[in-house]
DRENDO-1510 file (C-alpha; in Angstrom, 1 decimal, always signed):
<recs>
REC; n; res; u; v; w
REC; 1; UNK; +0.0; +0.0; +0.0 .
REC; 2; UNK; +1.3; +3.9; -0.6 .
REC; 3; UNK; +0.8; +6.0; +1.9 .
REC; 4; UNK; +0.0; +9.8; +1.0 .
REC; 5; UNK; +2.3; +11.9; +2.8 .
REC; 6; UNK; +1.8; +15.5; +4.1 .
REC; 7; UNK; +4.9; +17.0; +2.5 .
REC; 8; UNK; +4.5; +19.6; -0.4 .
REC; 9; UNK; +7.4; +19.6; -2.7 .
REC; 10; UNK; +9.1; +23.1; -2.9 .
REC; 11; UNK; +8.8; +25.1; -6.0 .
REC; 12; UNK; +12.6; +25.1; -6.1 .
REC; 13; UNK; +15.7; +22.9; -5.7 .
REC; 14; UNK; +16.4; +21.0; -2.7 .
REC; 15; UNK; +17.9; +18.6; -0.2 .
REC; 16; UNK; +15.6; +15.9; +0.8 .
REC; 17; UNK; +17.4; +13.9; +3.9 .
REC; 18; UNK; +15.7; +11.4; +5.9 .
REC; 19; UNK; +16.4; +8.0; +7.0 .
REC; 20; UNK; +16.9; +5.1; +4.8 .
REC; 21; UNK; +13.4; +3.3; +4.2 .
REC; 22; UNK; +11.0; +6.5; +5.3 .
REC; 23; UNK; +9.9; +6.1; +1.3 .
REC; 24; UNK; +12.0; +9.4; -0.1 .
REC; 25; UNK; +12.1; +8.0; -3.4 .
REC; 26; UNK; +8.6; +6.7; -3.2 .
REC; 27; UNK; +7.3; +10.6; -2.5 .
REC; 28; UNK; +9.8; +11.8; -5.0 .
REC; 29; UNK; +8.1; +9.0; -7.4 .
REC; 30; UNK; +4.5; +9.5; -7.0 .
REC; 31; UNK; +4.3; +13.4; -6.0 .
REC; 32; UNK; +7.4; +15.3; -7.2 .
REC; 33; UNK; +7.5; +13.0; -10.6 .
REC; 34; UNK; +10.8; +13.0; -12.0 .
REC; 35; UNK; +12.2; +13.5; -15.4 .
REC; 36; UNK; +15.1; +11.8; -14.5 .
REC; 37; UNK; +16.3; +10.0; -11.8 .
REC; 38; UNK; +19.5; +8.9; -11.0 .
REC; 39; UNK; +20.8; +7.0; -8.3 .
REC; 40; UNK; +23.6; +6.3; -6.8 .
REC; 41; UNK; +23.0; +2.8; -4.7 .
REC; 42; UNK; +23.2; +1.5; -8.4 .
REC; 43; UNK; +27.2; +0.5; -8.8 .
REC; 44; UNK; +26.9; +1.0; -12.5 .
REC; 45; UNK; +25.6; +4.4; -12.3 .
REC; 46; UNK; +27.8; +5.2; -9.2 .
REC; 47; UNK; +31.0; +4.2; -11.2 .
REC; 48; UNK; +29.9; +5.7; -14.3 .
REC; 49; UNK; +29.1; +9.2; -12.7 .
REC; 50; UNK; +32.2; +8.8; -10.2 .
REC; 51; UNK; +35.1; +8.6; -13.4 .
REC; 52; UNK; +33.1; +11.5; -15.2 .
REC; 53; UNK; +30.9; +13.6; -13.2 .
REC; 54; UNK; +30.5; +15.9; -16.7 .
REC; 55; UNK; +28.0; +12.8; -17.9 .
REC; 56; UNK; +25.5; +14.3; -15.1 .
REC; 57; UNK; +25.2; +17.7; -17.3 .
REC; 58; UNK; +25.2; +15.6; -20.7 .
REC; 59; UNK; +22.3; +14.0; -19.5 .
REC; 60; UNK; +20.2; +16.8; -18.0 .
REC; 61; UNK; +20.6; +19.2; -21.3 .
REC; 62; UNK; +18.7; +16.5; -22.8 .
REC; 63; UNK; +15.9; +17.6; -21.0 .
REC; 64; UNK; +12.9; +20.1; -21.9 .
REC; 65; UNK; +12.9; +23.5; -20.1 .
REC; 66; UNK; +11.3; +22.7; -15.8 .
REC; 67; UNK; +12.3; +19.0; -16.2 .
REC; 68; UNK; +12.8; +17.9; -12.8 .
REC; 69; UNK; +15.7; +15.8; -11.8 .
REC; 70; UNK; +16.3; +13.5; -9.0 .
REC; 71; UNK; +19.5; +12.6; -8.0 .
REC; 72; UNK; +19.2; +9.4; -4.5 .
REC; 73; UNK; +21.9; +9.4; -2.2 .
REC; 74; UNK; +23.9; +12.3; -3.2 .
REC; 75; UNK; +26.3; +11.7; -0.1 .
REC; 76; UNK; +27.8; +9.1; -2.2 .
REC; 77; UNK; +29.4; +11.4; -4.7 .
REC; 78; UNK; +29.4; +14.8; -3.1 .
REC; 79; UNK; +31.6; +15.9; -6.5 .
REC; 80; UNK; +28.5; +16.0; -8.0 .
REC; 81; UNK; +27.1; +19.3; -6.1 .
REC; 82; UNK; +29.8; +21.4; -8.3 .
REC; 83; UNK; +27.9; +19.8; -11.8 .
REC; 84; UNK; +24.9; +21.0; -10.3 .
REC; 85; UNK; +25.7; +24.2; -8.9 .
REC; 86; UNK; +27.1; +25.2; -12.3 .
REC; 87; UNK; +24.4; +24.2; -14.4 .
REC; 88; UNK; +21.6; +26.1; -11.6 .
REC; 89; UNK; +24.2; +29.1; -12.0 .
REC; 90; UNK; +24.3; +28.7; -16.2 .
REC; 91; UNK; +20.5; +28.2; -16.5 .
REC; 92; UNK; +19.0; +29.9; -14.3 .
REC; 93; UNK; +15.1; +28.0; -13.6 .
REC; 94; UNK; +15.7; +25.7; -16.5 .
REC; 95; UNK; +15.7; +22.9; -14.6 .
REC; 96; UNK; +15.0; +21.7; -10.8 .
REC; 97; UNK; +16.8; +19.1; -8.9 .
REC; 98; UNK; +15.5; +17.2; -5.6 .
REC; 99; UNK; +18.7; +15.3; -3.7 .
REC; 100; UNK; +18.0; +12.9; -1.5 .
REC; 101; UNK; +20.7; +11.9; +1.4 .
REC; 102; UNK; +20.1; +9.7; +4.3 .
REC; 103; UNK; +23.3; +10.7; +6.0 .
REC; 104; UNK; +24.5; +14.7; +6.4 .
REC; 105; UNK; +27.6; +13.1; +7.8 .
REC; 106; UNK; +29.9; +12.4; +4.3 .
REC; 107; UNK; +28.7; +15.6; +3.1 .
REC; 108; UNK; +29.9; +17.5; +6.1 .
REC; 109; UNK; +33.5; +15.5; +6.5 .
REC; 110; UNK; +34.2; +16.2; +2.3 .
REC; 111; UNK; +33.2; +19.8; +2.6 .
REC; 112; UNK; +30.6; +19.2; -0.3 .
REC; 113; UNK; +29.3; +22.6; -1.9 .
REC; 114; UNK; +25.8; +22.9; -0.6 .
REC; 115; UNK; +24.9; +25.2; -3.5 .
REC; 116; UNK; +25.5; +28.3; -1.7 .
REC; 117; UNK; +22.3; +28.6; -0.6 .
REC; 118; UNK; +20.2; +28.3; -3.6 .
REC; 119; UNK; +18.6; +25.0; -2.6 .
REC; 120; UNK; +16.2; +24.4; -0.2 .
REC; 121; UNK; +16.3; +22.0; +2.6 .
REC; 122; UNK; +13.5; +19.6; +3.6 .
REC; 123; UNK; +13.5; +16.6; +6.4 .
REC; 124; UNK; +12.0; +13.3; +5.7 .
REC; 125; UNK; +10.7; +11.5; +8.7 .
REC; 126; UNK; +8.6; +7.7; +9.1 .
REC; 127; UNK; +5.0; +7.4; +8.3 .
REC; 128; UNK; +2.9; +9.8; +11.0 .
REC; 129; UNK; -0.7; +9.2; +12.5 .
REC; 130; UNK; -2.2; +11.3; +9.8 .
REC; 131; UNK; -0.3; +9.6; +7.5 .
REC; 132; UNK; -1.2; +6.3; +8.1 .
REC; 133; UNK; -5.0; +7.3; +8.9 .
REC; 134; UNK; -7.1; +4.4; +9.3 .
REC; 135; UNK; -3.9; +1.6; +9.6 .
REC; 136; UNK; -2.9; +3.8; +12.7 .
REC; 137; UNK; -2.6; +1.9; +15.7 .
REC; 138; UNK; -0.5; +2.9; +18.4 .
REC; 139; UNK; +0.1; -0.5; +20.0 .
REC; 140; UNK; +1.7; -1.9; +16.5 .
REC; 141; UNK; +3.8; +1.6; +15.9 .
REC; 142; UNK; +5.4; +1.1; +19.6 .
REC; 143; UNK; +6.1; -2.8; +18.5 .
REC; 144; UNK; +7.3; -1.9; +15.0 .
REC; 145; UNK; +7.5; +1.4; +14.3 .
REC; 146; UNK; +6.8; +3.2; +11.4 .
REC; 147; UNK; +8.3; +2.7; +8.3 .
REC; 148; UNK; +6.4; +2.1; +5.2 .
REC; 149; UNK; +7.8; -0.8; +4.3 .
REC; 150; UNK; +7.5; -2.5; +7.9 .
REC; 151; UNK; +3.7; -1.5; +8.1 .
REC; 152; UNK; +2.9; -3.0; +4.5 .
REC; 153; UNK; +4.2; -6.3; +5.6 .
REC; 154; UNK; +1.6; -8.7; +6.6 .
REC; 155; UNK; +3.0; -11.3; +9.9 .
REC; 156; UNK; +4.9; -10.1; +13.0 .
REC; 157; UNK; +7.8; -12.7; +11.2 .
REC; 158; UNK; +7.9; -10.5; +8.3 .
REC; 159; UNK; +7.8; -7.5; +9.9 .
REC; 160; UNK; +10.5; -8.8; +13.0 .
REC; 161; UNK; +12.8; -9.8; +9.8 .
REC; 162; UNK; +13.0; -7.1; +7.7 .
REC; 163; UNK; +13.7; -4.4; +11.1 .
REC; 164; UNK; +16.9; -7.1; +11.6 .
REC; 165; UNK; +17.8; -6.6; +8.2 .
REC; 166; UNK; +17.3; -2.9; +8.3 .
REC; 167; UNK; +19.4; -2.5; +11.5 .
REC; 168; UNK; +22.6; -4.5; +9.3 .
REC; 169; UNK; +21.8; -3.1; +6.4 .
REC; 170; UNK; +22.4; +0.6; +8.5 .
REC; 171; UNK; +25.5; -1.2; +10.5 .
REC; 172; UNK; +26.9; -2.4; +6.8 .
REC; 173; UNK; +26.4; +0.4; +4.6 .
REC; 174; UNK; +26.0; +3.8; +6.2 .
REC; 175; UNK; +29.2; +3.0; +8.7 .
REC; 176; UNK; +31.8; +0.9; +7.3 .
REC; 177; UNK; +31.2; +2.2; +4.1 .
REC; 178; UNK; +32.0; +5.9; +5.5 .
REC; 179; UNK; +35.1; +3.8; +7.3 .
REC; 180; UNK; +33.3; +6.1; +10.2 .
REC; 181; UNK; +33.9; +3.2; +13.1 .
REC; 182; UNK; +37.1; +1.8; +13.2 .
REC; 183; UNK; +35.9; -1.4; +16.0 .
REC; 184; UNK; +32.6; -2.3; +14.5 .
REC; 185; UNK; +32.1; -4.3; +17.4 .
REC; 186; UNK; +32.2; -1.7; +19.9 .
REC; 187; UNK; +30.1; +0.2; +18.1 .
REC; 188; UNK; +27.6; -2.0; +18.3 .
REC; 189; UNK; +27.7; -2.3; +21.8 .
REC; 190; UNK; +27.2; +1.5; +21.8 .
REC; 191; UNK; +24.1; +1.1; +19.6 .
REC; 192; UNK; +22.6; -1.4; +21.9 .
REC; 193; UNK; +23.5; +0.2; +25.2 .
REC; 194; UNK; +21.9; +3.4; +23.6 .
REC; 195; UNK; +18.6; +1.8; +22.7 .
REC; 196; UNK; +18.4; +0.6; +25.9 .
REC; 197; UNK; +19.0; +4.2; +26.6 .
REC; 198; UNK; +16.5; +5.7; +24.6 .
REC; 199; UNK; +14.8; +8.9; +26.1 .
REC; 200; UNK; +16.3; +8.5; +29.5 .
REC; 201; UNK; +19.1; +11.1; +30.5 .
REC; 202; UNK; +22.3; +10.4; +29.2 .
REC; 203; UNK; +25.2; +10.0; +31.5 .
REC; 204; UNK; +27.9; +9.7; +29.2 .
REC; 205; UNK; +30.1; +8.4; +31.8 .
REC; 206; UNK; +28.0; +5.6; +33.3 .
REC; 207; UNK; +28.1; +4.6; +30.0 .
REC; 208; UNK; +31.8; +4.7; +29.4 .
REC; 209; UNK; +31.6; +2.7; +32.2 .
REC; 210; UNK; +29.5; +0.3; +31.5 .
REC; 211; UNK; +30.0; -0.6; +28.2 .
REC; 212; UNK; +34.4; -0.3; +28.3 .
REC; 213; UNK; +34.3; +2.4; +25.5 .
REC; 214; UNK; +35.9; +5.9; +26.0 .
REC; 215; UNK; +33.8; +8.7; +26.6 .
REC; 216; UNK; +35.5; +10.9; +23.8 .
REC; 217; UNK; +34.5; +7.7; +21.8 .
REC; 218; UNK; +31.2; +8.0; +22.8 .
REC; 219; UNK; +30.8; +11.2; +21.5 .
REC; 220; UNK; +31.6; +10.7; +18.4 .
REC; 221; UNK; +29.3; +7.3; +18.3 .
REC; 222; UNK; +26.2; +9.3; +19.0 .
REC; 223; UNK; +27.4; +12.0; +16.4 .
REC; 224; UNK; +27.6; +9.4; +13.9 .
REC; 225; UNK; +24.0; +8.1; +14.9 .
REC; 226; UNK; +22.6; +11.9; +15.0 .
REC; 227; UNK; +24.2; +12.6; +11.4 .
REC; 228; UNK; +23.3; +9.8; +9.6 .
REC; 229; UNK; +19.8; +10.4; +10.8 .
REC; 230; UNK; +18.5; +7.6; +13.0 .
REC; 231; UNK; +18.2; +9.6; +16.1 .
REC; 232; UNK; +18.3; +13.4; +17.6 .
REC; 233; UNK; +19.1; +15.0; +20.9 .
REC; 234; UNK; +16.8; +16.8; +23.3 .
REC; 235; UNK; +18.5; +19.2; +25.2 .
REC; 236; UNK; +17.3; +20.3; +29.0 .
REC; 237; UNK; +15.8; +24.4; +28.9 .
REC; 238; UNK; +16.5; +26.0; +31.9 .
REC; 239; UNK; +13.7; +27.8; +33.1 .
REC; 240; UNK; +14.6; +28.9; +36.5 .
REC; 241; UNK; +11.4; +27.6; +38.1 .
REC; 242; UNK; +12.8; +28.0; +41.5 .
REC; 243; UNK; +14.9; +24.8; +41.5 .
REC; 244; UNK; +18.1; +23.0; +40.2 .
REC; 245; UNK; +17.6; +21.9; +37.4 .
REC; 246; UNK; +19.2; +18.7; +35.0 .
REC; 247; UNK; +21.8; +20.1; +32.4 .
REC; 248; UNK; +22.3; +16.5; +30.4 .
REC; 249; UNK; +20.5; +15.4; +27.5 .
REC; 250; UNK; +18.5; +12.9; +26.4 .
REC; 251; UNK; +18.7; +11.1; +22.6 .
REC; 252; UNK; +15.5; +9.0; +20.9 .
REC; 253; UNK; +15.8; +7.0; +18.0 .
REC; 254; UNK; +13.7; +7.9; +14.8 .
REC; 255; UNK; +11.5; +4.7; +14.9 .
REC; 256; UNK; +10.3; +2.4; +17.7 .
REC; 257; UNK; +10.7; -0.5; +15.6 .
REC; 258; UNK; +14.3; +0.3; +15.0 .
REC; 259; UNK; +15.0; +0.6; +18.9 .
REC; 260; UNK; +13.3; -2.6; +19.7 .
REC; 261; UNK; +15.5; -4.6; +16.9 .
REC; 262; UNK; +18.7; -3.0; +18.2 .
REC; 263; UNK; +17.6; -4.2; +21.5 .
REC; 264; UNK; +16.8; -8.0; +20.1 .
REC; 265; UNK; +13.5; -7.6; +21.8 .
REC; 266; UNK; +11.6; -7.7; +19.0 .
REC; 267; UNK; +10.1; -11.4; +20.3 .
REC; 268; UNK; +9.4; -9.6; +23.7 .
REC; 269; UNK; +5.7; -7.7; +24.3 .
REC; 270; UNK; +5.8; -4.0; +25.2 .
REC; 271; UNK; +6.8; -4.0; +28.9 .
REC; 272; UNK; +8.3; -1.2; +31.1 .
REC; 273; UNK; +9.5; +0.7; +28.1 .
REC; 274; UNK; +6.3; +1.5; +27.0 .
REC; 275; UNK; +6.2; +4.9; +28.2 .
REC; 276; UNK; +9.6; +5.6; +26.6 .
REC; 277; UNK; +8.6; +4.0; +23.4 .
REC; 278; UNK; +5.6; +6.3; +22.8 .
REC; 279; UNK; +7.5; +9.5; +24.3 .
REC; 280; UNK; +10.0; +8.1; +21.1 .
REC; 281; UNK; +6.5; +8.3; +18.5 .
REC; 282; UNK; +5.6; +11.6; +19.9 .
REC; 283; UNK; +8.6; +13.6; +19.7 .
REC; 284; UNK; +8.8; +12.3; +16.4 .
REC; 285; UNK; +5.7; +13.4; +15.3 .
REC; 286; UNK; +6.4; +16.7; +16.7 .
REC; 287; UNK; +9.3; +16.8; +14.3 .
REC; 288; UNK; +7.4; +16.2; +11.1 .
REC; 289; UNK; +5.1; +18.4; +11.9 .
REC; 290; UNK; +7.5; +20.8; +12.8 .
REC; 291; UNK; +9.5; +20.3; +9.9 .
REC; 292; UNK; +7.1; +20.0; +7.2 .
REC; 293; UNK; +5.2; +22.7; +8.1 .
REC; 294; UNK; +8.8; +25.1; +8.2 .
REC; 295; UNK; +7.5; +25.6; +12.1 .
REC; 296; UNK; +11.1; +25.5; +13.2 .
REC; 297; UNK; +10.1; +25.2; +16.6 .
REC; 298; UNK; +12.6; +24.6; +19.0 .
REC; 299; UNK; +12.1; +20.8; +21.5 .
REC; 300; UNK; +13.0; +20.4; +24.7 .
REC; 301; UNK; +12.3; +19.0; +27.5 .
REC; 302; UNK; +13.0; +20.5; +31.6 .
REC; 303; UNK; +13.5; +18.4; +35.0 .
REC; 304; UNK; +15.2; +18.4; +37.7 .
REC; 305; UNK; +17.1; +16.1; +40.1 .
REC; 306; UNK; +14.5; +15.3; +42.5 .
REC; 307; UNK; +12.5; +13.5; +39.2 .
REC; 308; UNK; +9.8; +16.5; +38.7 .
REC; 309; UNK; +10.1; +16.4; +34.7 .
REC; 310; UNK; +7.8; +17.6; +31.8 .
REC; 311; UNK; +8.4; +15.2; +29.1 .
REC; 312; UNK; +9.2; +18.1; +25.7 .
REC; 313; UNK; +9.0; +21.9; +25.9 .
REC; 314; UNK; +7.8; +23.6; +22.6 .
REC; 315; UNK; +9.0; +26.7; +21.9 .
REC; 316; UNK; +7.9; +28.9; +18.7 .
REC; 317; UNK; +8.6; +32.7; +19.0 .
REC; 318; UNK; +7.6; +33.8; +22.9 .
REC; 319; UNK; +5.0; +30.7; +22.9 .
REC; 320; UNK; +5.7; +28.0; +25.2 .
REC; 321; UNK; +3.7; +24.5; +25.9 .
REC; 322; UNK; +4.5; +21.8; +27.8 .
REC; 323; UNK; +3.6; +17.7; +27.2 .
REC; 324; UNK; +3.9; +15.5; +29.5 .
REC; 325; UNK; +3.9; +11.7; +27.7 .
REC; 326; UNK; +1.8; +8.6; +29.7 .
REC; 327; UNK; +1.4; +5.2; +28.6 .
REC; 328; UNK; -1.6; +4.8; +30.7 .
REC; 329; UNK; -4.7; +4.2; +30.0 .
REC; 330; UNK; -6.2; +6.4; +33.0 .
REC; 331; UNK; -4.6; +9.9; +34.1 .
REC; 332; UNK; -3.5; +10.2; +37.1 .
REC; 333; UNK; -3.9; +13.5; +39.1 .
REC; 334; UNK; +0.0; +13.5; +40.0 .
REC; 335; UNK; +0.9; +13.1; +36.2 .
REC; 336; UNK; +0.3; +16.9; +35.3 .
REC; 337; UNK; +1.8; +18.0; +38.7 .
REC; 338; UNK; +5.2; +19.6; +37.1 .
REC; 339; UNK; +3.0; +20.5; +33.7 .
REC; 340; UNK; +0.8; +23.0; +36.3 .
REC; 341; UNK; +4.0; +24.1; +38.5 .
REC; 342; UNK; +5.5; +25.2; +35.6 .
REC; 343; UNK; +2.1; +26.9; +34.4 .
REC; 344; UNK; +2.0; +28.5; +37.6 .
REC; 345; UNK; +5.0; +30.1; +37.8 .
REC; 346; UNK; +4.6; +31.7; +34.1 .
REC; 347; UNK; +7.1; +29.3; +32.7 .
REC; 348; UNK; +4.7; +27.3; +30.2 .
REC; 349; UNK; +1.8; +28.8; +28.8 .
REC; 350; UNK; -0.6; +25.7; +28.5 .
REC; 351; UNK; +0.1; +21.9; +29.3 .
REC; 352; UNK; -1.0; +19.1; +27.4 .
REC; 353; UNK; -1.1; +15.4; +28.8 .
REC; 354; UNK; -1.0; +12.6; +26.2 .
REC; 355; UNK; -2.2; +9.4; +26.7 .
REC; 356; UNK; -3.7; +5.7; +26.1 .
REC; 357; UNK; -6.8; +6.5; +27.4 .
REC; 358; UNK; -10.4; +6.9; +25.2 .
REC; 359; UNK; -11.6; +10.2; +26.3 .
REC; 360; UNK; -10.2; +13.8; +26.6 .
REC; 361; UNK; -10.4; +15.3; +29.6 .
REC; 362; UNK; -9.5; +18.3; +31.8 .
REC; 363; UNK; -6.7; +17.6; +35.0 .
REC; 364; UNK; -5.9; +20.8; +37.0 .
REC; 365; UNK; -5.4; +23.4; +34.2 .
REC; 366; UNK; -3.9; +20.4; +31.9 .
REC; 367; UNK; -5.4; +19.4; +28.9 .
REC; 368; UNK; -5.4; +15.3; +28.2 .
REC; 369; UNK; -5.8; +13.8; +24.9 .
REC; 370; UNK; -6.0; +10.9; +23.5 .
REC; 371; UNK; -3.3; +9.7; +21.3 .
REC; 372; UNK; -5.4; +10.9; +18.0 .
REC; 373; UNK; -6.4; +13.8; +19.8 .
REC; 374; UNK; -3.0; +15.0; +20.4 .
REC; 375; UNK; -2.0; +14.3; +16.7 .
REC; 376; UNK; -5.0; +16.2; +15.1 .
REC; 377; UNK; -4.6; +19.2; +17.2 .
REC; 378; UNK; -0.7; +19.2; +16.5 .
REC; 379; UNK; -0.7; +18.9; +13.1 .
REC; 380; UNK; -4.2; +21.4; +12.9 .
REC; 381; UNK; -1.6; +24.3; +14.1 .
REC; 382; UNK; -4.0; +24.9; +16.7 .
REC; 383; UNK; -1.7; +23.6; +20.0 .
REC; 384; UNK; +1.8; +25.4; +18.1 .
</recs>
């Protein structure tokens, strides 16, 4: 099945990054439609383009005047930027390229020309609630996640198999390939430990610790992870609501699905990492909406050592909400308690609860939806 997705393609050339397997070249396919594609995971073309990047203008000057052109994967030959910069400079509006990347990283280490800001850059994310309208269901996006590809597939073997696959494939291609990791297998530990880690506060040294890897190396691990696209950090805001507040951050994986199959849980029902799991579907949903709506609005979340936390702070201009995240299917009276002491104290001008529950409701001064609730409103542009 193809799933319609809420992005508009811009008028203009652009980057288009996003995870391997969110369906970039499915959208680019079906809604941008292409004049000419050309991508790079093909050796043939790869080589071929790689010996004589001039071949990439020989081909588009074949095309009529506003013939699109897609280029897949341009971090695998960044050379070819400078062909495409020239021919945007030498023709003007004659033609229009979409360039599709699932890792920033290669771009970023060779320097590439990023067409001096005459192209555009839009985020690609996995399938959202609207996206997925009636084959939304939250308890089978926190198993699997939400990749096209995973929610087409029929069985939970299918689906457990190709997340497996995925999670080499990514190991395979997007590291060793970039010669990024030098041990592979420590890096792997890393990617477990930090799945197991995902949207807690990270102690960088615990982990060091824990998992007999270097905290410089560390680093550098989670930049890889954050520049090839498979996760993103949330960083504490300091409010100054009267107490100390945490200054370490926490990282979330793109994809609940992905998580679980770097875990090897995959087997396993949802269990104490529920709550994380969804907080993981929420944030990202926050992002595409964000990001394909050119919202830019800045995430974060705020707590403090004694455990008082609200779960992401949106920011947009001098508006502020708070959401606190529940996988429960009743709401509690003590869940909104640091949503309403921040909305006491002027910090957070609303606070929204999110939860498994069927109705919404009203908990001192917070307002509690229900999983599509929360999703309609956000993406309305009425909460943001």
């Amino acid at each position: 099945m193809s799933y319609k997705r809420i992005l508009t393609p811009p008028q203009s050339t652009f980057f288009l990054f996003g995870p391997r397997g969110t369906g970039k070249s499915t959208w680019l396919r079906d809604v941008y439609k292409p004049d000419l594609r050309i991508d790079l995971l093909r050796s043939q073309t790869f080589l071929e383009l790689s010996s004589r990047p001039a071949i990439l203008r020989q081909m588009v000057e074949t095309l009529p005047k506003g013939a699109k052109v897609v280029i897949d994967e341009i971090q695998k030959l960044p050379l070819l930027l400078d062909e495409i910069h020239a021919m945007i400079f030498d023709f003007e509006d004659r033609y229009k390229f979409a360039l599709t990347g699932s890792s920033a990283r290669r771009l970023k280490k060779h320097k590439a020309n990023l067409l001096a800001g005459r192209a555009l850059r839009r985020d690609f994310f996995g399938l959202t609630k609207a996206e997925m309208a009636d084959d939304f269901n939250i308890e089978k996006v926190l198993t699997y996640g939400t990749l096209p590809q995973t929610l087409n597939l029929k069985t939970p073997e299918e689906k457990k198999d190709y997340l497996l696959s995925y999670v080499d494939q990514y190991l395979k291609e997007e590291v060793q390939a970039e010669a990024a990791v030098r041990n592979l297998s420590n890096y792997y530990k890393f990617l477990k430990h930090a799945s197991i880690m995902n949207g807690q506060v990270l102690n960088l040294n615990a982990i060091s610790s824990e998992t007999a890897v270097k905290r410089s190396t560390l680093d550098g691990y989670f930049n890889i992870v954050e520049e090839t696209l498979l996760g993103t950090f949330v960083e504490p805001l300091h409010l100054r609501a009267k107490v100390k507040e945490v200054s370490n951050p926490k990282f979330y994986f793109f994809d609940c699905g992905v998580v679980r199959a770097l875990r090897n849980d995959l087997d396993d029902p949802l269990k104490d990492d529920k709550g994380l799991l969804l907080e993981t579907f929420i944030l990202n949903e926050i992002r595409a909406y964000s990001s394909y709506n050119q919202k830019n609005i800045e995430i974060n979340y705020w707590g403090t050592p004694s455990e008082n936390e609200v779960d992401f702070i949106l920011t947009k201009g001098q508006k502020r909400i708070g959401i606190e995240v529940k996988a429960a299917k009743t709401w509690k009276d003590n869940f909104g308690k640091s949503l309403s002491q921040l909305m006491d104290h002027k910090k957070i001008s609303r606070g929204y609860g999110v939860y498994l529950g069927e109705h919404n409701i009203k908990n001192k001064g917070v307002s509690v939806l229900t999983i599509k609730s929360f999703c309609d409103q956000l993406f309305s542009g009425e909460m943001i």
